[in-house]
Structure formats: C-alpha cells, structure tokens
C-alpha positions as CSV (number, residue, x, y, z in Angstrom):
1,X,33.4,7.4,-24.8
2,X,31.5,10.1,-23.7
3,X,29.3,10.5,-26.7
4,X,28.7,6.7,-26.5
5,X,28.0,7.4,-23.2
6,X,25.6,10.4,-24.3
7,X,24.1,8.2,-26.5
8,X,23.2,5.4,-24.6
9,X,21.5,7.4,-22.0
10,X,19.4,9.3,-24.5
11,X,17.7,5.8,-25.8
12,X,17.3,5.2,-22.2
13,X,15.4,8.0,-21.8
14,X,13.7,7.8,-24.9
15,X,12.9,4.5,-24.0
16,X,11.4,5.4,-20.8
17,X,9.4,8.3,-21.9
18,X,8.0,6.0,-24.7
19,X,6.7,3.8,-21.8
20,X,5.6,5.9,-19.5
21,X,3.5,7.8,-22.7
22,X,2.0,4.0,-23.5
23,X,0.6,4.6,-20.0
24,X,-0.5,7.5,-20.3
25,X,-2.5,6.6,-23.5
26,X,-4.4,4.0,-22.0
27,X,-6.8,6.5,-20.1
28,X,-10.2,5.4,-18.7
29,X,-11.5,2.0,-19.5
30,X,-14.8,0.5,-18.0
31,X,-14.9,-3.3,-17.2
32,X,-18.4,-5.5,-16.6
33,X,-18.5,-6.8,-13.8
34,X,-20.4,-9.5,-14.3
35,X,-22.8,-11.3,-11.3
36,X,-21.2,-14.3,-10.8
37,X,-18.1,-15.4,-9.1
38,X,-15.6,-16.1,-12.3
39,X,-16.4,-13.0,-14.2
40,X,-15.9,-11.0,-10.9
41,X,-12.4,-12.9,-10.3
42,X,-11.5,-12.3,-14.1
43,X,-12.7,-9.0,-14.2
44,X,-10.5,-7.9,-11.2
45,X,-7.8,-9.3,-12.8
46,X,-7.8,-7.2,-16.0
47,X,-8.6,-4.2,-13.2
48,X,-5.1,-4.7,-11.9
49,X,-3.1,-5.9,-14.6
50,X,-4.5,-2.5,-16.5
51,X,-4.1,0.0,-13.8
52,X,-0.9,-1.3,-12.1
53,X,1.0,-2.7,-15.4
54,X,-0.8,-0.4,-18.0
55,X,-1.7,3.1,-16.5
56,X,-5.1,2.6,-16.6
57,X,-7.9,4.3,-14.8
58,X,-10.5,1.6,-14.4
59,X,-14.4,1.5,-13.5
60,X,-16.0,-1.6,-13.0
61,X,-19.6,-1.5,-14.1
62,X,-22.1,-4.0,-13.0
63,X,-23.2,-6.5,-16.0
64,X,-24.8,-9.5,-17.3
65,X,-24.7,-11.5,-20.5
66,X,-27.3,-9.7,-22.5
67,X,-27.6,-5.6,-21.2
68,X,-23.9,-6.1,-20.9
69,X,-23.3,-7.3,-24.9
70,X,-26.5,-5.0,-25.9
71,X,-24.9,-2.1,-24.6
72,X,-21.5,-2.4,-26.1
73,X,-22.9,-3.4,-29.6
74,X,-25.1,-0.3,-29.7
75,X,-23.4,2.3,-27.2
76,X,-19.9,0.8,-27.1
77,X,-19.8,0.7,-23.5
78,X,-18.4,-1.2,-21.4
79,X,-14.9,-1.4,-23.0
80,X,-14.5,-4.7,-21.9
81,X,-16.4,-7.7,-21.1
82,X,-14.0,-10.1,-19.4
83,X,-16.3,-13.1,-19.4
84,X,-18.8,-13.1,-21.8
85,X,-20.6,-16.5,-22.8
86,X,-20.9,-16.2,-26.3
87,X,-23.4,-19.0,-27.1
88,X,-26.7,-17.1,-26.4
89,X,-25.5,-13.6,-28.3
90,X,-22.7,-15.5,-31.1
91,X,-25.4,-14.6,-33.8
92,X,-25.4,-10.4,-32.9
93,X,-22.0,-10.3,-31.9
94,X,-20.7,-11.6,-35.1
95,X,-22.4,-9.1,-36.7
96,X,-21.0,-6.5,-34.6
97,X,-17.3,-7.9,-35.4
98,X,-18.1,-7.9,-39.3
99,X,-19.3,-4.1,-39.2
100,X,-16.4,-3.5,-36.6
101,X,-18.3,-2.7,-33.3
102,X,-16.6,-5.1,-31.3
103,X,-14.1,-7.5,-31.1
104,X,-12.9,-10.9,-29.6
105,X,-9.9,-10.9,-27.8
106,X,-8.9,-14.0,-25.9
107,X,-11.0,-17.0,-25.3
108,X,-10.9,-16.8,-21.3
109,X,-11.7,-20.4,-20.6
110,X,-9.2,-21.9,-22.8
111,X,-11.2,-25.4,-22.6
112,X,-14.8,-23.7,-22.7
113,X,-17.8,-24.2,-20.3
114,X,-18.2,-27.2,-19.5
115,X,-21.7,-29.2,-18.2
116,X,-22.6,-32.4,-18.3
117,X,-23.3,-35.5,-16.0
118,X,-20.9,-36.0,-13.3
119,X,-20.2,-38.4,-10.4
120,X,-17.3,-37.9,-7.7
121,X,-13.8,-38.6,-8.7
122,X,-14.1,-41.5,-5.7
123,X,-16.5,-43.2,-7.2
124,X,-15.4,-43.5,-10.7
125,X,-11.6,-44.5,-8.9
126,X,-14.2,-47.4,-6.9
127,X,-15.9,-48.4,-10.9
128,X,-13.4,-47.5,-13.4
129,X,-16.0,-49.4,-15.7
130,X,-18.2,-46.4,-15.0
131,X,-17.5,-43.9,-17.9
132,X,-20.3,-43.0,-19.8
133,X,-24.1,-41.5,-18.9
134,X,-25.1,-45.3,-20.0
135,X,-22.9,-46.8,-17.7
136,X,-23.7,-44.8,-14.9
137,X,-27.7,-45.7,-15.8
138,X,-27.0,-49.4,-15.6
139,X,-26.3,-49.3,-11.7
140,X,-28.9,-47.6,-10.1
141,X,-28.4,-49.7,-6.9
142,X,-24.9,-47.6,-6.8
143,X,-26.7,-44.1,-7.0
144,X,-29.8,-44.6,-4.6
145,X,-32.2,-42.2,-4.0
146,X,-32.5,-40.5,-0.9
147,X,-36.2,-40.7,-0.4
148,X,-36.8,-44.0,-2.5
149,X,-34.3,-46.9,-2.3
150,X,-35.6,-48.6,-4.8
151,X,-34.6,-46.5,-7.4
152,X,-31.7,-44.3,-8.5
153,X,-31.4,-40.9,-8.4
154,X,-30.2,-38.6,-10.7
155,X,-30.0,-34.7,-9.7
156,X,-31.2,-31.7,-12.5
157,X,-31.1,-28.7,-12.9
158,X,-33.1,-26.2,-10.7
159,X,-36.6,-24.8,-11.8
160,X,-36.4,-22.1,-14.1
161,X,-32.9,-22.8,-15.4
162,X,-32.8,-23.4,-18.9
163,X,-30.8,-26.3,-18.3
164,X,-33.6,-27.8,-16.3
165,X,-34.8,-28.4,-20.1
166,X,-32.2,-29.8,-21.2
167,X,-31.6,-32.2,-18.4
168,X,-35.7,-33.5,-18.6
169,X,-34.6,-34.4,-22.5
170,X,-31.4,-36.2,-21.7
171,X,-33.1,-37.7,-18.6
172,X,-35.7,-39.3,-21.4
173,X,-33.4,-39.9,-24.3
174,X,-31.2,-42.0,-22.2
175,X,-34.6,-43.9,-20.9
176,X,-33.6,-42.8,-17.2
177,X,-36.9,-43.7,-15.7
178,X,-37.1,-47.6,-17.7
179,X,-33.8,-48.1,-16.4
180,X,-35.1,-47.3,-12.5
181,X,-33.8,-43.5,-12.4
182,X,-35.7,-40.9,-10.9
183,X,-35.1,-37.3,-11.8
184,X,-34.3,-35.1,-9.2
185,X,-35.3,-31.3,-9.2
186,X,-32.9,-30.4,-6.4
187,X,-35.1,-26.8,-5.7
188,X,-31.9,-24.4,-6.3
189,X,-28.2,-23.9,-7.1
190,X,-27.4,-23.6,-3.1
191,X,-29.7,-27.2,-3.4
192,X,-27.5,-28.9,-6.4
193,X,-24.2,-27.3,-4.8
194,X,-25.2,-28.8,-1.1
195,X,-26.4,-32.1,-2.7
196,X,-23.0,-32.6,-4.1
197,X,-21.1,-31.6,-0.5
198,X,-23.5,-34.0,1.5
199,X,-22.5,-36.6,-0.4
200,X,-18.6,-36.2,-0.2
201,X,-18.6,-35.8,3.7
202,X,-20.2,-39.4,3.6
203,X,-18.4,-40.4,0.8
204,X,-21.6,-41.7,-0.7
205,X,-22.5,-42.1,-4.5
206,X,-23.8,-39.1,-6.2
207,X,-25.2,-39.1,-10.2
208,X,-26.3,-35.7,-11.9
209,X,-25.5,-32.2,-13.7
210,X,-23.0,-29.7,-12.9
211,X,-21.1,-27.4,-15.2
212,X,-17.6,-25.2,-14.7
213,X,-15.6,-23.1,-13.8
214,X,-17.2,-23.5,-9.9
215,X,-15.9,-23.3,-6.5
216,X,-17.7,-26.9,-5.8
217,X,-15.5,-28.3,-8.6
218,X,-13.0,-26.6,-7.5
219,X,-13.7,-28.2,-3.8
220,X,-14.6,-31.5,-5.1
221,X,-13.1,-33.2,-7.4
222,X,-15.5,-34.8,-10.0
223,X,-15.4,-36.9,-13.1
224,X,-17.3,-35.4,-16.5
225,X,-19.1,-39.0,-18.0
226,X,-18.9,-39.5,-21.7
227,X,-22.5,-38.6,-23.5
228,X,-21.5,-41.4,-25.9
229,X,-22.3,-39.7,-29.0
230,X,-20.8,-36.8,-31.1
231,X,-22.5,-33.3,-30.8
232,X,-25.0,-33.1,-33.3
233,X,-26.4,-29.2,-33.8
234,X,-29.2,-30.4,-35.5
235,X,-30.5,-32.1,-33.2
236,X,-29.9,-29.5,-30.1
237,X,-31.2,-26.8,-31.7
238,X,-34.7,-28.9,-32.5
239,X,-35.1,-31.0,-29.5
240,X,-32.5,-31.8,-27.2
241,X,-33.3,-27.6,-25.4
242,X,-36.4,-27.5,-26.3
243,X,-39.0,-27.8,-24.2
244,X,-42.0,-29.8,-26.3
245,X,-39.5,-32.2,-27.9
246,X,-41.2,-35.1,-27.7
247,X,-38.8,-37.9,-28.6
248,X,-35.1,-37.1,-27.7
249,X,-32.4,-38.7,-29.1
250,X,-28.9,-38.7,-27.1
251,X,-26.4,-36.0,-27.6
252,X,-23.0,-34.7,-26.3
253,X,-23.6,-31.2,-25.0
254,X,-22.9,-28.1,-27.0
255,X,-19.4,-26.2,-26.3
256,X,-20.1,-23.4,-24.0
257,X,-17.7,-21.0,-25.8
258,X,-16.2,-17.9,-23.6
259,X,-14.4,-15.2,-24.9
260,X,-13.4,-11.9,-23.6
261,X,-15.0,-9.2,-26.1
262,X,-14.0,-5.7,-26.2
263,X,-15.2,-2.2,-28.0
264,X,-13.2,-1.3,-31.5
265,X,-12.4,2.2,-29.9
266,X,-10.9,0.3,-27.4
267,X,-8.5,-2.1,-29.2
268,X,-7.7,1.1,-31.3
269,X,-7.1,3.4,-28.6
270,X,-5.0,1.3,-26.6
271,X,-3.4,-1.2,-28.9
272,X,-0.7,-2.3,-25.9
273,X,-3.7,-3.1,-23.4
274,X,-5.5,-5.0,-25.8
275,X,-2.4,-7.1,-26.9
276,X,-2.6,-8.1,-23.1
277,X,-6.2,-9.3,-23.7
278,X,-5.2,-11.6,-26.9
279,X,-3.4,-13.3,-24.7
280,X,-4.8,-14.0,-21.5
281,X,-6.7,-16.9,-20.8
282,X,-6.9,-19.9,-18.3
283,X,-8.3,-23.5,-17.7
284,X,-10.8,-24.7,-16.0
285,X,-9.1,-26.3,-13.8
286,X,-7.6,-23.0,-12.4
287,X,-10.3,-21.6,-12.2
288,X,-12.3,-23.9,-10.4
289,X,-9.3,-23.8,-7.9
290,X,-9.0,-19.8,-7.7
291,X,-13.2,-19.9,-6.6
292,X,-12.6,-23.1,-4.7
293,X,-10.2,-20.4,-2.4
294,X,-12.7,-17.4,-2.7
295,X,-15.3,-19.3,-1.9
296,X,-13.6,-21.2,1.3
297,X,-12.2,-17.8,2.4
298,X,-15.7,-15.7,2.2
299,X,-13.7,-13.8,-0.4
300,X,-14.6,-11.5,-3.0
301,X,-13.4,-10.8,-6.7
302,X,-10.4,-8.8,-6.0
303,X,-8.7,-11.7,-3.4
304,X,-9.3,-13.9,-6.0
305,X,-7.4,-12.0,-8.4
306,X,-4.6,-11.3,-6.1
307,X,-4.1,-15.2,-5.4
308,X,-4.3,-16.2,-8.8
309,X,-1.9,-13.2,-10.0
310,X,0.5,-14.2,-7.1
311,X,0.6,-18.2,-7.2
312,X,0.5,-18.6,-10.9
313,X,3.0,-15.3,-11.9
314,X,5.1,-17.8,-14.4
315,X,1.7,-17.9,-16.7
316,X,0.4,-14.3,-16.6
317,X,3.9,-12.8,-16.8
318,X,4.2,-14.2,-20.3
319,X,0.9,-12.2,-21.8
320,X,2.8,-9.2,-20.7
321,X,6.1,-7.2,-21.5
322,X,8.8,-7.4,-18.8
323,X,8.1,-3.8,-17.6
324,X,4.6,-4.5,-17.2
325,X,5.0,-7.6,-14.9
326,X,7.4,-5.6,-13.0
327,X,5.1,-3.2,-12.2
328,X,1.9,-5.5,-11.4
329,X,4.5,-7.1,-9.2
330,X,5.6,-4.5,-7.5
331,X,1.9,-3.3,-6.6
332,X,0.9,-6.6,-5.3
C-alpha cells in the first residue's frame, strides 16, 4: 500500500512539475494590438488566457493590417496578430506560410467579415417581401431621403474609404439612381454609425452599407439583404472595386476572411499556447454583442475581454485543458 501510495504521488508530482515547466516555456510573447475595437477585445483575450492560463509574459504592441503583417513576415515580430484581415495581404502571407515564416492558426470570425446592404431588423419584420438589394430598390417611398422626399436614400460609405468605391459601383450596377435612389455620402464612420441610431430612436426606415463585427450591430439589430447573385472574382477584381469601372455588373460581396496569424518561432517554441490559438474563434454575433457592451460602457479592450471570458466560459473553456481554465478562472 505504501509503495502504491509512493507511486501515485510521484506521477502527481511529475505531473505537476510537467505543468508548471509548460508555463514556464511559454516566455515573452508580443501581441498587436490592433486600432480598432475587435482586434483590441480579441487581443486582450489572448493577453489573459496566455498570461493567466499559460505563464506567459505578454506585451501588447500597437498594430495595423499592413506594418503589423510586414513586420512579422520580415522581422518575425509581433508573435501574434490576433485579428488580422487577410484579404488585402493573402497573396504575401501565403508566401510566408509556404517558406515557413508564419502561420495561420484559427479563423477568429468563424463566419468572416461581413458588409453589405442592410435595413433594420423592424423593417424587414414590417416587409418580409423585402429581401434582396432589388427589393429594397423597388420601394423608394419606404426609404425617403432626408433632404429630398422625392427620392430614396441610400447611405455609402465615407470619403476615402475604399468601400466608398465599391458602394458608387453597386449603387450603378443595381441602376439606384433610374430607380429614384440617391446615394448618400454620409461624411464619416461617426456619420454612417449616427445615421443608423437616428433612425432606430424614430423607428424610421433606413437603406445602406455597414459591415461586422460592430458595436452598432451589436446595438441594433439589422437584416444583411441578398446581393442576388453568386460572387464572381472576376468580376470584383476588374470592376466591381475599381474606381474607373465603367459599366458594373451586380455582385455578392467578397468574403472578408480573418484569421489569427502567428510567427513559426512562436508555434515552435510554445506548441501548448499555440494549440489554444487553433482553436479559438467566435461569431459575429458575439462579437457584435461583446463591442455593443464596450461601447455602451465607455469600455476599453481589456472589459471587453473579461465580459466575454466570464459570460461565455462554456465556449472558451473547451479550447483549453482543464488546468488552464482553472487558472484563467481563478484570475478573473
């Protein structure tokens, strides 16, 4: 009995010590922080998760989309890009996978970036006939404009944002001006976001382009109209976002892929940590909520991260062993 007893302790210990040296190993990581308010949330996340659960020592670095993907493809630093929207680099950071720079771990938005056309949820529960850009272009008396009752409004994107491009060549090849449409520059993203929160206080029609994972979608529940048409990349890539197309044909918007990427020393060096980052990813729809509550709380990154790793412990608990929840638990 007592050498069973002997025994069972020294695999305890063993055990422990084996855990406590996968902490250990994990050492200094850097993490963008990326300027905007889901890559800050997601990037506090993996700061916790990776300090508490993992042992750690995190830096968050500021970061972008492209200093943030140069640097790691020719420096290898940051370790870890929680958040990087793949679409603009895909091309140089496939190259870096194939000579083994980098690597993709999880896809973080687990149904993409999405933009589009939307309209509030109330009015498409008011004209459940209303589900495509076409239908939506056949009412303009539904979706007046503010300035010009005669016509219908439809709201774009910003100056300066390359999705103001986009939206002029969609606005054209679904003929929004024949069918009594105006286009809408709405001046800035503080201008599109307050556009859309005027509208639900009055509970008045609203027609135009948003994309996610945002607090206002998060706040306001909104329904994404059907382009009618299958993606074609052709077409994108040689008219639909460019900006001398000159006859545009319509076209469902591209897939706004989102993965979290991270340095080969990194995945090598700490193999538990990055098994953690294979596996976590969210929808939209959380998302949306987790900035809806930042954003109505004047909260930062970090609150986010603690409300999402609090309310929704049954889904981040299972990208993790049961010793590492434990301890990310026990530090919140």
């Amino acid at each position: 009995m007592r050498l069973t007893i002997s025994a069972i302790a020294a695999a305890a210990a063993i055990a422990f010590l084996g855990s406590q040296s996968a902490q250990a190993d994990c050492g200094r990581v850097t993490i963008a922080d990326m300027n905007w308010a889901s890559a800050e949330f997601a990037a506090y996340v993996d700061k916790i998760v990776l300090e508490e659960g993992y042992g750690c020592n995190v830096e968050l670095v500021p970061g972008d989309t492209m200093p943030t993907s140069t640097s790691m493809m020719e420096k290898g630093e940051p370790d870890i890009a929680p958040e990087l929207w793949v679409n603009a680099v895909k091309t140089a950071l496939d190259r870096a996978v194939e000579e083994g720079r980098l690597q993709y771990a999880a896809e973080i938005l687990s149904d993409g970036g999405q933009e589009g056309w939307w309209i509030p949820q109330y009015v498409k529960d008011a004209n459940p006939e209303i589900k495509s850009v076409n239908d939506a272009l056949a009412r303009p008396e539904l979706f007046e404009h503010p300035e010009l009752p005669e016509k219908g409004a439809v709201y774009g994107c910003p100056s300066g944002w390359n999705c103001q491009i986009l939206m002029e060549n969609f606005f054209r090849a679904y003929d929004g001006e024949e069918k009594g449409f105006e286009l809408i520059d709405p001046g800035s993203g503080a201008g599109l976001a307050g556009s859309i929160a005027k509208s639900y206080e009055r509970k008045e029609p609203w027609l135009g382009y948003y994309w996610a994972p945002t607090a206002i979608l998060g706040k306001y529940p909104m329904y994404r109209l059907d382009m009618g048409v299958e993606h074609d990349p052709e077409e994108w890539h040689s008219c639909t976002s460019q900006p001398d197309c000159v006859d545009p044909e319509p076209n469902e918007w591209t897939r706004s892929s989102v993965w979290t990427v991270v340095t080969d020393r990194f995945s090598k060096s700490s193999p538990e940590a990055m098994a953690y980052l294979e596996q976590r990813s969210w929808s939209n729809e959380i998302a949306n909520e987790v900035l809806a509550y930042m954003d109505e709380n004047q909260y930062m990154g970090e609150d986010g991260a603690r409300y999402f790793l609090k309310k929704y412990q049954d889904k981040w608990t299972a990208w993790v062993p049961d010793e590492v929840a434990a301890r990310v638990k026990e530090a919140l």
